[in-house]
C-alpha positions in Angstrom: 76.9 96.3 97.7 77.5 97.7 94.2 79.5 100.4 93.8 80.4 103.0 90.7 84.1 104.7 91.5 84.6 108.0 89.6 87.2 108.7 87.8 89.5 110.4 90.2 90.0 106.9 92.0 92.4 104.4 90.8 93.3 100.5 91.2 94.3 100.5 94.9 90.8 102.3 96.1 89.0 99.8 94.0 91.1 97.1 95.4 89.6 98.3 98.9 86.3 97.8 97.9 87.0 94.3 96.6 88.8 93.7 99.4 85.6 94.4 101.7 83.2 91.9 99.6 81.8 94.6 97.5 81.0 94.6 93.8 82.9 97.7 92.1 83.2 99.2 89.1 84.4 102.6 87.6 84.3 105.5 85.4 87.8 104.6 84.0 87.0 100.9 83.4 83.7 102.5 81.5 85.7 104.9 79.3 83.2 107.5 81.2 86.2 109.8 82.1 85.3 113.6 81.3 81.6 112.6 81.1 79.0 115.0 82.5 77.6 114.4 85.7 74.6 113.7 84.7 75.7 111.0 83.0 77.3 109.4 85.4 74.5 109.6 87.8 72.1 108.1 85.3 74.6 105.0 84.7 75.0 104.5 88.0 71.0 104.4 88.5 70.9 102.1 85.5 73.4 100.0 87.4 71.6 100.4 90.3 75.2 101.5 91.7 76.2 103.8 94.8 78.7 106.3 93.6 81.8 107.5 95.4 83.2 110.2 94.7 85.9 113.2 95.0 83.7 115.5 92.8 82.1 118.2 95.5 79.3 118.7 92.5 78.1 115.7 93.5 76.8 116.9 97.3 74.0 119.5 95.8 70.9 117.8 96.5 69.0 120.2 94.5 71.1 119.5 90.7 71.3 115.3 92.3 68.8 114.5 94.4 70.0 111.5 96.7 66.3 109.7 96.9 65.9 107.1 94.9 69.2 106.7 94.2 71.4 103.6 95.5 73.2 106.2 97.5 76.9 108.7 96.8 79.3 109.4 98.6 81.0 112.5 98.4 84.8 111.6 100.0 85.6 114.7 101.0 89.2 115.5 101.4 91.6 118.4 101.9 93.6 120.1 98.8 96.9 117.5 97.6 95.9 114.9 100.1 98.1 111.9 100.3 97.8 108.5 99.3 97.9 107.4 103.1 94.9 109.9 104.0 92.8 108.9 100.8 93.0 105.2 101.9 92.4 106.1 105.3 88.6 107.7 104.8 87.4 105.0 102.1 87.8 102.1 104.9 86.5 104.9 107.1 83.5 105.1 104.3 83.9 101.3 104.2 83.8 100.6 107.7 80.6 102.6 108.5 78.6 100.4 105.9 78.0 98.1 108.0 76.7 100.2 110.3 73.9 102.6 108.5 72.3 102.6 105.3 73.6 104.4 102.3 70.5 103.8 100.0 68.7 107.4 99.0 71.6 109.4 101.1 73.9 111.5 100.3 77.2 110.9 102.7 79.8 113.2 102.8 82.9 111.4 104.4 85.4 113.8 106.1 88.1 113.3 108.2 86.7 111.5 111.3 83.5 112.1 110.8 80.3 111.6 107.8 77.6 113.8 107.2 74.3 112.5 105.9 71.8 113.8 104.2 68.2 112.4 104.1 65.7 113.5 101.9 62.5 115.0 103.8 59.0 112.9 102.9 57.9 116.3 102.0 60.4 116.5 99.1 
């Protein structure tokens, strides 16, 4: 899959992706840091690139609709997490892949658990 990695994710999560066969970009690499959201939501469905996030923003379907989109996921973590934990619920992101599809969803990843959001038919 491709992926878009904002700018609050650095060289190790990216390595993660790579590491798990995946074709990854990010913000940083895009000199896209401090852009508006919107802006990164349009590159990334220019790119045709699911976006991962930190950025809470991101998880109001009514200001970023998820259909149509290649997919985000909102990786939601507690205040001053650590390294360890951050690492621990991308390959949680990562390992779910496999396993359900991300493509016009919204997926909020917590700890232990993802909530998805489908868009209605009606919508």
């Amino acid at each position: 899959m491709k992926f878009k990695l904002d700018e609050n994710f650095g060289r190790r999560t990216q390595s993660l992706f790579r590491s798990a066969g995946h074709d990854v970009e990010t913000v940083r690499e895009e000199n896209l840091q401090g852009a508006k959201d919107e802006t990164i939501r349009e590159v990334c469905l220019a790119e045709q690139r699911c976006l991962v996030t930190l950025d809470l923003d991101f998880a109001d379907t009514i200001r970023f609709p998820p259909r149509d989109t290649p997919g985000v996921a909102v990786i939601r973590v507690p205040r001053n997490p650590s390294l360890t934990l951050l690492e621990q619920m991308v390959s949680q992101f990562l390992n779910a892949l496999p396993e359900m599809k991300i493509d016009g969803q919204l997926w909020v990843v917590e700890i232990g658990r993802i909530r998805v959001h489908q868009a209605s038919d009606d919508s």
